[in-house]
C-alpha positions as MATLAB code, in Angstrom:
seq = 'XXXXXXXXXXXXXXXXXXXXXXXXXXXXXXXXXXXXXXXXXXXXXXXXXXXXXXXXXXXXXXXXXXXXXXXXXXXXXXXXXXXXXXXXXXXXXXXXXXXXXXXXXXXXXXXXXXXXXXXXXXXXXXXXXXXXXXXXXXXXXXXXXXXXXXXXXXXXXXXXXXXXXXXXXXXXXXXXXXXXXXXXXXXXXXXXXXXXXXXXXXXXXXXXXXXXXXXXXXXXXXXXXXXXXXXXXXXXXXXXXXXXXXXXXXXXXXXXXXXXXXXXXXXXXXXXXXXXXXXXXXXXXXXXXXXXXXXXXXXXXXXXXXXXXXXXXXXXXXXXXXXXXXXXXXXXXXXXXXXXXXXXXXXXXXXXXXXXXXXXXXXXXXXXXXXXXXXXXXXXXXXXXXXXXXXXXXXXXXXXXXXXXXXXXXXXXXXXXXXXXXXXXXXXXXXXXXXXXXXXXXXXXXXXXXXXXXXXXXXXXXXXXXXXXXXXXXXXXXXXXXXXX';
ca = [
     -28.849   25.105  -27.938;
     -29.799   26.292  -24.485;
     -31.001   29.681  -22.852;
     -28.647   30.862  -19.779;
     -32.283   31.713  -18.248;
     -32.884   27.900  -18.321;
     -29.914   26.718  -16.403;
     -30.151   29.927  -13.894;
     -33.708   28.227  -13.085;
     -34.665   28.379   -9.540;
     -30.740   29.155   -8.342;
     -30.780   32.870   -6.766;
     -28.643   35.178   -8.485;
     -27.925   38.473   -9.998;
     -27.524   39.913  -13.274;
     -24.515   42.103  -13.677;
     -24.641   42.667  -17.139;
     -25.334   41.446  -20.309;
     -28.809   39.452  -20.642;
     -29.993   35.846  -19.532;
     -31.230   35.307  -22.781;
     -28.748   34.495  -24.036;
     -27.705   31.271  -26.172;
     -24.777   29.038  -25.024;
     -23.479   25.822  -25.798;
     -21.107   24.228  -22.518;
     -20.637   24.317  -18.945;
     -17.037   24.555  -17.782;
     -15.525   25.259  -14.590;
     -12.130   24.469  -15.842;
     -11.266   27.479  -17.946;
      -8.506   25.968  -20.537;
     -11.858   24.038  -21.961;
     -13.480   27.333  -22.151;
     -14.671   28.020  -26.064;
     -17.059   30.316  -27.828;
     -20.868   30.434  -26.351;
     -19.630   28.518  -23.151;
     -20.559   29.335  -19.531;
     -17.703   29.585  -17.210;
     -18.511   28.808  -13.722;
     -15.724   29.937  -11.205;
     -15.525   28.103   -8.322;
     -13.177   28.504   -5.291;
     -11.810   24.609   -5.447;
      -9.345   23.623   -2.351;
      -6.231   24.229   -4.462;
      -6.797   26.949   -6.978;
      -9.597   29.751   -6.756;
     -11.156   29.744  -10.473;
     -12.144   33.558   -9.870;
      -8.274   33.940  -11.449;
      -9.173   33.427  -14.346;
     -12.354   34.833  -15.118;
     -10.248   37.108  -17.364;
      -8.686   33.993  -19.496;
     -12.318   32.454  -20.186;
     -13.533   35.714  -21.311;
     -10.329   36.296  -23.671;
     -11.483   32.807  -24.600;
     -15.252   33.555  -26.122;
     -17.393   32.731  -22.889;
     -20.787   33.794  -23.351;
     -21.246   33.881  -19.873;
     -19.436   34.245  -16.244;
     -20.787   32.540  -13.269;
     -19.164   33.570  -10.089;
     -18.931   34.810   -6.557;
     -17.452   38.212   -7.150;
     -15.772   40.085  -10.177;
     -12.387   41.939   -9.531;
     -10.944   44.238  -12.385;
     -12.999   42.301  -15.362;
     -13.007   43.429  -18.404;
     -16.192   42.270  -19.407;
     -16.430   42.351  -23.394;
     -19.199   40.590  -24.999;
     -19.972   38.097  -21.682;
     -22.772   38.175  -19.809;
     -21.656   38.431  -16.160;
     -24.043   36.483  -13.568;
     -23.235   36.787   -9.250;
     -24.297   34.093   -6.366;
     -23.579   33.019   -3.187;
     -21.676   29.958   -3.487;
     -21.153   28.888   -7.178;
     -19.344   25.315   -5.471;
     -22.747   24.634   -4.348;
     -24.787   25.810   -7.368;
     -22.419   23.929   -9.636;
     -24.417   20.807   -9.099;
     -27.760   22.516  -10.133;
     -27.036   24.482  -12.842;
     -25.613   21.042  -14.589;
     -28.671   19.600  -13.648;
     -30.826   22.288  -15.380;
     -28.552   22.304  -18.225;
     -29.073   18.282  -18.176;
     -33.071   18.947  -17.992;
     -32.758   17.521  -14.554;
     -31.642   13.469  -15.451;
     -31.905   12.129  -11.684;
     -35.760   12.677  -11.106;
     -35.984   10.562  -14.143;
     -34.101    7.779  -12.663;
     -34.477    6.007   -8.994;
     -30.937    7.376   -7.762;
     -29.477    5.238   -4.644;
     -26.173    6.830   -3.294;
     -23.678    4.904   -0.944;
     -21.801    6.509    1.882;
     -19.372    5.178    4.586;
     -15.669    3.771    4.809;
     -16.190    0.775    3.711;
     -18.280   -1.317    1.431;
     -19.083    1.090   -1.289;
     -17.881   -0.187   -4.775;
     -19.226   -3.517   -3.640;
     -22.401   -1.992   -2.618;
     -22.899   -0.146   -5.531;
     -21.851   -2.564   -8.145;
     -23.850   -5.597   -6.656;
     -26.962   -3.043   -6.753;
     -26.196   -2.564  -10.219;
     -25.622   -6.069  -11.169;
     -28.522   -7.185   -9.298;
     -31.116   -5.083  -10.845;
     -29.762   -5.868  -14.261;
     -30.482   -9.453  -13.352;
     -34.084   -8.679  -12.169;
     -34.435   -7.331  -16.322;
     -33.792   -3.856  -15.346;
     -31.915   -1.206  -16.938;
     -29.519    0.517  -14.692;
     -26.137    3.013  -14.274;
     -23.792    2.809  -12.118;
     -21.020    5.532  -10.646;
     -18.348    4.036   -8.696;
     -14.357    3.742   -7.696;
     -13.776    0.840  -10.498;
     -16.230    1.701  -13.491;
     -18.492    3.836  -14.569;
     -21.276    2.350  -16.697;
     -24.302    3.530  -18.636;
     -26.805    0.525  -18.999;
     -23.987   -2.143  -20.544;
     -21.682    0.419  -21.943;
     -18.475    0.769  -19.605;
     -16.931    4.190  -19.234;
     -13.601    4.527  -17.266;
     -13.989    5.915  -13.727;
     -11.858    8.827  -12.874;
     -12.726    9.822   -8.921;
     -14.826    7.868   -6.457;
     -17.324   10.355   -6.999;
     -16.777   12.422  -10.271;
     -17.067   16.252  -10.346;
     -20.772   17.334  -10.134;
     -20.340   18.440  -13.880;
     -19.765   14.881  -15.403;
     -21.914   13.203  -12.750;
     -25.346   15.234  -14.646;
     -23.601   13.970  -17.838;
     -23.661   10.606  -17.144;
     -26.853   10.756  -15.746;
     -27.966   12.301  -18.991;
     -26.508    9.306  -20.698;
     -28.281    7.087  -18.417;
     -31.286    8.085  -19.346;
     -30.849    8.252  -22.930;
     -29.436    4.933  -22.730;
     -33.500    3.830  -20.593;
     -31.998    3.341  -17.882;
     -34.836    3.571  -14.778;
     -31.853    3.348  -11.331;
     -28.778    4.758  -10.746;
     -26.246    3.600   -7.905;
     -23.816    5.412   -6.867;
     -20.980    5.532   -4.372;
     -21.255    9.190   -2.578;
     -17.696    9.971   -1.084;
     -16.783   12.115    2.223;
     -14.963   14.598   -0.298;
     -18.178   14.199   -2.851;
     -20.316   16.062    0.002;
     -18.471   18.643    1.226;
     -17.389   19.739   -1.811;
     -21.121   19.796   -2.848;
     -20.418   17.356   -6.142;
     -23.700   16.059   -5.864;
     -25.711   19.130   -5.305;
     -28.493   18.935   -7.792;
     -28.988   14.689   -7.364;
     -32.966   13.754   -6.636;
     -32.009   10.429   -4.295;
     -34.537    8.280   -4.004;
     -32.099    6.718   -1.308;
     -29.108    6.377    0.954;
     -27.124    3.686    2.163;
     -24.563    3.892    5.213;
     -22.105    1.523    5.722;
     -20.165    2.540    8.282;
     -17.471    5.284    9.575;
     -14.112    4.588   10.569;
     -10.639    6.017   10.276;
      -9.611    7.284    7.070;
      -9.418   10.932    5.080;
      -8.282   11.973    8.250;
      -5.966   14.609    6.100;
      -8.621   16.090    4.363;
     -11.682   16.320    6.967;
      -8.833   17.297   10.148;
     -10.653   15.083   12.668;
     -13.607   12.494   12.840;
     -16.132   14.806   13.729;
     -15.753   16.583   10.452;
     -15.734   13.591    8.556;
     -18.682   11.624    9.952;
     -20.148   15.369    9.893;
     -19.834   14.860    6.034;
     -21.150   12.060    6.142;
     -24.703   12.815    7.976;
     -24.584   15.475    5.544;
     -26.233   13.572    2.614;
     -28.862   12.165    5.248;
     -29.606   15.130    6.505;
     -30.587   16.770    2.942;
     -32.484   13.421    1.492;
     -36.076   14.217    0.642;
     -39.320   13.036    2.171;
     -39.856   10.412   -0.656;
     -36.357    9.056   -0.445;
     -35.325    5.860    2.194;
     -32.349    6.088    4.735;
     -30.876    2.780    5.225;
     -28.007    2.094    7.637;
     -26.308   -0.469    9.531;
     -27.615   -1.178   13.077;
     -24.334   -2.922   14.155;
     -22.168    0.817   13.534;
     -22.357    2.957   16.244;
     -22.456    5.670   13.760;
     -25.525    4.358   12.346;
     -28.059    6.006   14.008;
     -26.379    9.405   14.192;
     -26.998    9.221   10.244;
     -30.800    8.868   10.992;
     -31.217   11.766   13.213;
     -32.440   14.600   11.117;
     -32.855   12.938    8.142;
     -37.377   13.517    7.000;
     -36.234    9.792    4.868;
     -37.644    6.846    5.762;
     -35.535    5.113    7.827;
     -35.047    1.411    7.655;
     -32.032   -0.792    8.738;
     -29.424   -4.185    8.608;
     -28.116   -6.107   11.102;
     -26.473   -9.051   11.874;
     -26.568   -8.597   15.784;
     -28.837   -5.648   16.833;
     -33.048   -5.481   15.797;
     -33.282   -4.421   12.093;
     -35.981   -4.381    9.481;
     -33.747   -6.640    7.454;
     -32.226   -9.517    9.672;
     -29.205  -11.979    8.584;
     -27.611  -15.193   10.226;
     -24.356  -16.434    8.882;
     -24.744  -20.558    8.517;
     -21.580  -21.606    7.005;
     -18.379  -19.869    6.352;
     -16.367  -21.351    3.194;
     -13.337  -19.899    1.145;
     -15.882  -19.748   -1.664;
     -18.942  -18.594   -0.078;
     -20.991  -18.163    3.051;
     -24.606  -19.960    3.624;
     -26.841  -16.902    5.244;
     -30.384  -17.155    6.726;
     -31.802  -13.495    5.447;
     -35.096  -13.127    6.565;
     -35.719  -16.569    7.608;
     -34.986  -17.707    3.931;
     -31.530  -19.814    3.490;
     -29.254  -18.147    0.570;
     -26.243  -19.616   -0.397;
     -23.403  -16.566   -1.871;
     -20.239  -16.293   -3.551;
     -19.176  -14.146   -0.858;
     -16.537  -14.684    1.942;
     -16.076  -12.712    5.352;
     -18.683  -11.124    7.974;
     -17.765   -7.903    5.811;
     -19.688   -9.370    2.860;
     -22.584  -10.177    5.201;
     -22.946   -6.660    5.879;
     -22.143   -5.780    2.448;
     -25.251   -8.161    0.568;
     -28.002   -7.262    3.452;
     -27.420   -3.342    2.090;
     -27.908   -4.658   -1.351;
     -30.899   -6.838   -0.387;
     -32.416   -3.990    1.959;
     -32.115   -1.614   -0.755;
     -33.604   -3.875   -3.576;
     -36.509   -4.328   -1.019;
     -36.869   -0.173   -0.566;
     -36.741    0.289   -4.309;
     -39.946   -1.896   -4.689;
     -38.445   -5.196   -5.753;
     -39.965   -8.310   -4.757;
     -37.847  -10.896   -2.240;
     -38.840  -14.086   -4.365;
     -36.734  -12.348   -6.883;
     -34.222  -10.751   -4.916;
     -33.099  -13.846   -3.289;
     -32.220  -15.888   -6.143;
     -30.688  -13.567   -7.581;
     -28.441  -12.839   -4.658;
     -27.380  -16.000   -4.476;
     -26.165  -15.881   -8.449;
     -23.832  -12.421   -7.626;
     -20.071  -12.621   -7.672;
     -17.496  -10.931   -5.466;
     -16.244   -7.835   -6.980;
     -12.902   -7.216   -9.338;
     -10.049   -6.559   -6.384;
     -12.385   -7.203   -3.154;
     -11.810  -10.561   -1.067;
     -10.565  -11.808   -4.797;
      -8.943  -15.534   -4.164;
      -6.694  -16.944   -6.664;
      -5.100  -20.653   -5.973;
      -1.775  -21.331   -6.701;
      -1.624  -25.200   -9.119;
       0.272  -26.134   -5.414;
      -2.627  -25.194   -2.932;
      -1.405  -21.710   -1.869;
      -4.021  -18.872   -1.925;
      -3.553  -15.504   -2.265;
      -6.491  -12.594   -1.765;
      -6.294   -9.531   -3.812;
      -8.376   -6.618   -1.212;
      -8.636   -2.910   -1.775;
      -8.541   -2.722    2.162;
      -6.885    0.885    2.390;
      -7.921    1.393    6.217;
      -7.015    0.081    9.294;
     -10.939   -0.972    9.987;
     -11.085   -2.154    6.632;
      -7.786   -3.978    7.022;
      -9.023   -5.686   10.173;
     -12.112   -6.917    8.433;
     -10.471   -9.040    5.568;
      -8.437  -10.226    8.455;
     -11.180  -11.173   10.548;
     -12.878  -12.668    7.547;
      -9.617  -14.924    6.936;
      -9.883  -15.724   10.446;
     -13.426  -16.813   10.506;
     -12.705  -19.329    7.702;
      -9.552  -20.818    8.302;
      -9.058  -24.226    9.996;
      -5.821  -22.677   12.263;
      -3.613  -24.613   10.784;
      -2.188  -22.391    8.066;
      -0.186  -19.261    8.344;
      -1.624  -15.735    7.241;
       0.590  -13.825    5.660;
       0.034  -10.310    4.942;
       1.444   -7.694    2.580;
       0.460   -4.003    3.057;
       1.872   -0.754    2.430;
       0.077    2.799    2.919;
      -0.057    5.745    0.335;
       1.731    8.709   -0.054;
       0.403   12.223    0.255;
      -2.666   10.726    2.092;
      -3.512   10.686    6.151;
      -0.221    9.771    7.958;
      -1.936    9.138   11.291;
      -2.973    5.672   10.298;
       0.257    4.303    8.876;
       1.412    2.661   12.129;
      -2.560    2.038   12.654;
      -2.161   -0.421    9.556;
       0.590   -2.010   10.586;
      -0.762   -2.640   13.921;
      -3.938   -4.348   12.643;
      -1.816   -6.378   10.178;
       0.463   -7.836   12.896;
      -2.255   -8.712   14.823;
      -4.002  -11.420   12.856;
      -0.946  -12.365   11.031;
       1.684  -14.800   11.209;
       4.204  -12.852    8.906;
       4.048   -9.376    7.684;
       5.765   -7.584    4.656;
       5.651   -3.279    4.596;
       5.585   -2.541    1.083;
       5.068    0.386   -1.170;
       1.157    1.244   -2.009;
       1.319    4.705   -4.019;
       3.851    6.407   -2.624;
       3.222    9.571   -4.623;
       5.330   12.112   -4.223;
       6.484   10.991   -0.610;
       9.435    8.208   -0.597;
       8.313    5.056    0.333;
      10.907    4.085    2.761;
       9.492    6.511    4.713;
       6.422    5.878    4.640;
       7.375    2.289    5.743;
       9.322    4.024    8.319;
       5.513    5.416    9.854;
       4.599    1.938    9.333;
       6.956    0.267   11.643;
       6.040    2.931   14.632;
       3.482    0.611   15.284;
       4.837   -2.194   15.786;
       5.934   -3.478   19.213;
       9.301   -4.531   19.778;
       8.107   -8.327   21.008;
       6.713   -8.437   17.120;
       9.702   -7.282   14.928;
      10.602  -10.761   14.244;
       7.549  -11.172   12.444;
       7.937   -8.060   10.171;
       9.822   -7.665    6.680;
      10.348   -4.090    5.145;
      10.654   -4.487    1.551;
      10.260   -1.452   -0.578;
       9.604   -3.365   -3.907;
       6.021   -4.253   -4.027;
       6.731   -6.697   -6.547;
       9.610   -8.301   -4.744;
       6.768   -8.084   -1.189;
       4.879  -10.104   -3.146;
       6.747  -12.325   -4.988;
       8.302  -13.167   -1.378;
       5.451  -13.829    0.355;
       4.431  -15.665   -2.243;
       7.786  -17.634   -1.417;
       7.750  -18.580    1.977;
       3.798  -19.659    1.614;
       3.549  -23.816    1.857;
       0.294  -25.450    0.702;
      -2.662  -24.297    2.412;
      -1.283  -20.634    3.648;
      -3.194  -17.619    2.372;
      -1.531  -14.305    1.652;
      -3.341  -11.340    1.908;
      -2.302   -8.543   -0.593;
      -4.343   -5.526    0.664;
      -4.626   -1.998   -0.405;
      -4.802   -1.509   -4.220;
      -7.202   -4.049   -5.126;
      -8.734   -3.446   -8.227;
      -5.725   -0.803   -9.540;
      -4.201   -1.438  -12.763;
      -0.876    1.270  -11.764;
       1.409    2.558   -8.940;
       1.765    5.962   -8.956;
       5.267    7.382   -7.884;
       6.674   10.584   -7.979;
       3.678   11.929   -9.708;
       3.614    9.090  -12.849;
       1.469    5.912  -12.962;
       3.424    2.436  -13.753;
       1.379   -0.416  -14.943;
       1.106   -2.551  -12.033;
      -1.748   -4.944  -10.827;
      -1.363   -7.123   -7.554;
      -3.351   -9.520   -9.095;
      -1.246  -10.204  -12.496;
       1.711  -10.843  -10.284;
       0.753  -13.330   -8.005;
      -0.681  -15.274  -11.515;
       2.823  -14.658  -12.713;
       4.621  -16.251   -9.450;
       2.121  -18.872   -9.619;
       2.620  -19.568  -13.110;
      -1.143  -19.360  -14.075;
      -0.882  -16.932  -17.020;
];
């Protein structure tokens, strides 16, 4: 049982009525989970205002109300507690209720376009290889030392994010990495988090529809820099432009990783393979499971931030070299007849470009690329014909195809597609709504030796359309037109 007076600790506020004394059992800011001794926290969310129903979660038997302002309440039994910006506060007063679980873990959070799950999860994997026990928050899983947990949001509401960092430490866990989303900091999800570090990847097109224009969404993004602590490290990318605008203001300690520009942590790609790239890191040769300049990028942030965290490069190394691409990014299966197809999540056009370049960089010239890729529904529009564009580029054959259309219809969203492509490069363009059929027939006109590139839903198990999620995985149908199940 916990005191409201503990979880009001340090968070400036005012008593209304009632006392702060008082006993209570959950935090909610969803009122339909609202039950007897809970604390309902309203918070003005970007589609519904929870100050609406202050009223319902007192009916309801909530010992407490945390919010902005009361209008015509009917306070009964509740305890009624104002502040400033309850959004903000959410974070902390889970944390409180939590005891505080991040500053007793070593929390690493990732930002930028791309590179995040892999980040993450590599970080993850890689300390539980050094004998370490660690969580991990990200798109594809959430887990809690070695129990798995379904992941719901890139970065989960600031409520279940203390919970699982509760868990974490039950569970003696010492790190936590996690993937810290554009949405995650404005909406202030992980107010509350101690970070013992950052990671930036890199900023490019995308959640355009949400953020209105890059400024706001690379202001987002500096954001989390901006508020690590003192103690904490800032690591970024010294080939992004963007890079060192994440470094300005931050009091961190601010280290980078480069393949081109001076860093603290250098890298030279040797050898470029389907199955793995040989990279000089440091001076030291590695040889990885990774393929693509991408994945370059991708394992110095791991290695950089393994270094920053206090672990020791005789151990990081080999270790490195033992990691595995991630479930749905640059994932190669081989048709029985020499065909290959790659499974990415590439959802951007920057990201898009990258698994393109990274075919490029491997292939002898020889075979043809051919590339499926749709866009979602209900999601930025302005890079539809962006996608395409980038697709048709470093592709012999393209198919538009359905993503998650949503609510939007998908023939329209191909439709946005095709505005980017130039009239010179129609003949290489099909427009076929079935994602299934896309990639059953690109699968079909591939000869021994072609790769096709399935991008955008990666590790996704569904489609969503019209507001309900089919089963549907990229990567069980290509093993079904290859006949590998």
């Amino acid at each position: 049982m916990k005191q409201l007076s503990n979880i009001l600790q340090d968070i400036e506020h005012q008593l209304l009525s009632g006392s702060a004394d008082v006993s209570i059992q959950n935090l909610h800011f969803d009122s339909r989970k609202v039950e007897a001794g809970d604390v309902f926290i309203a918070v003005p969310g970007t589609h519904v205002d929870g100050h609406r129903f202050i009223q319902q979660a007192i009916a309801q038997g909530a010992a407490a109300v945390i919010a902005e302002r009361f209008e015509d309440v009917d306070e009964g039994a509740s305890t009624l507690v104002t502040m400033g910006d309850t959004a903000g506060a959410l974070g902390k007063l889970a944390s409180n209720y939590y005891d505080n679980p991040s500053a007793r873990l070593k929390v690493v959070g990732i930002t930028g376009t791309n590179g995040k799950t892999t980040i993450a999860t590599l970080l993850y994997l890689l300390f539980k290889k050094l004998g370490y026990q660690a969580g991990l928050i990200s798109t594809i899983k959430y887990y809690v030392g070695d129990e798995e947990l379904p992941a719901t949001h890139t970065t989960p509401d600031a409520l279940q994010i203390q919970s699982l960092m509760a868990k974490m430490v039950e569970a003696g866990c010492e790190y936590c990495f996690m993937e810290v989303s554009s949405h995650a900091i404005h909406q202030e999800r992980i107010a509350g988090i101690a970070f013992d570090g950052g990671v930036f990847t890199n900023l490019t097109h995308d959640h355009l529809d949400y953020h209105q224009t890059f400024a706001e969404y690379l202001k987002a993004k500096k954001k989390f820099f901006d508020e690590l602590p003192k103690g904490a490290f800032a690591l970024t990318n010294a080939d992004e432009k963007n890079g060192a605008v994440m470094l300005q203001n931050t009091v961190a300690t601010k280290k980078a990783y480069g393949l081109k520009s001076l860093a603290d942590y250098k890298c030279k790609v040797l050898e470029k393979h389907f199955d793995g790239m040989l990279l000089s890191i440091d001076g030291q040769e590695v040889w990885t499971h990774f393929a693509g300049l991408f994945n370059a990028y991708n394992l110095m942030a791991v290695y950089g931030s393994a270094l920053l965290l206090g672990a020791e490069q005789e151990l990081v190394l080999p270790a490195i070299s033992e990691l595995k691409p991630v479930a749905g990014r640059f994932e190669i299966i081989r048709s029985t007849d020499g065909k290959y197809a790659i499974v990415d999540y590439a959802h951007t056009p920057d990201a898009l470009k990258n698994v393109l370049n990274g075919i490029s960089e491997i292939r002898t010239g020889n075979e043809q690329v051919i590339t499926v890729v749709g866009a979602g529904g209900d999601r930025d529009t302005t890079k539809r014909p962006i996608m395409a564009k980038e697709a048709i580029l470093q592709s012999d054959k393209v198919i538009l195809t359905s993503d998650n259309p949503r609510s939007e219809d998908p023939a329209q969203i191909i439709a946005d597609m095709e505005t980017g492509i130039e009239a010179h490069q129609r003949q290489k363009v099909l427009s076929i709504v079935s994602r299934k059929e896309a990639i059953r027939t690109a699968c079909m006109l591939a000869q021994a030796g072609d790769i096709v590139l399935i991008a955008g839903k990666g590790h996704e198990d569904y489609q969503e359309i019209k507001g309900v999620k089919h089963h549907f995985d990229d990567r069980e149908v290509v093993k079904e037109i290859f006949n590998l199940n």
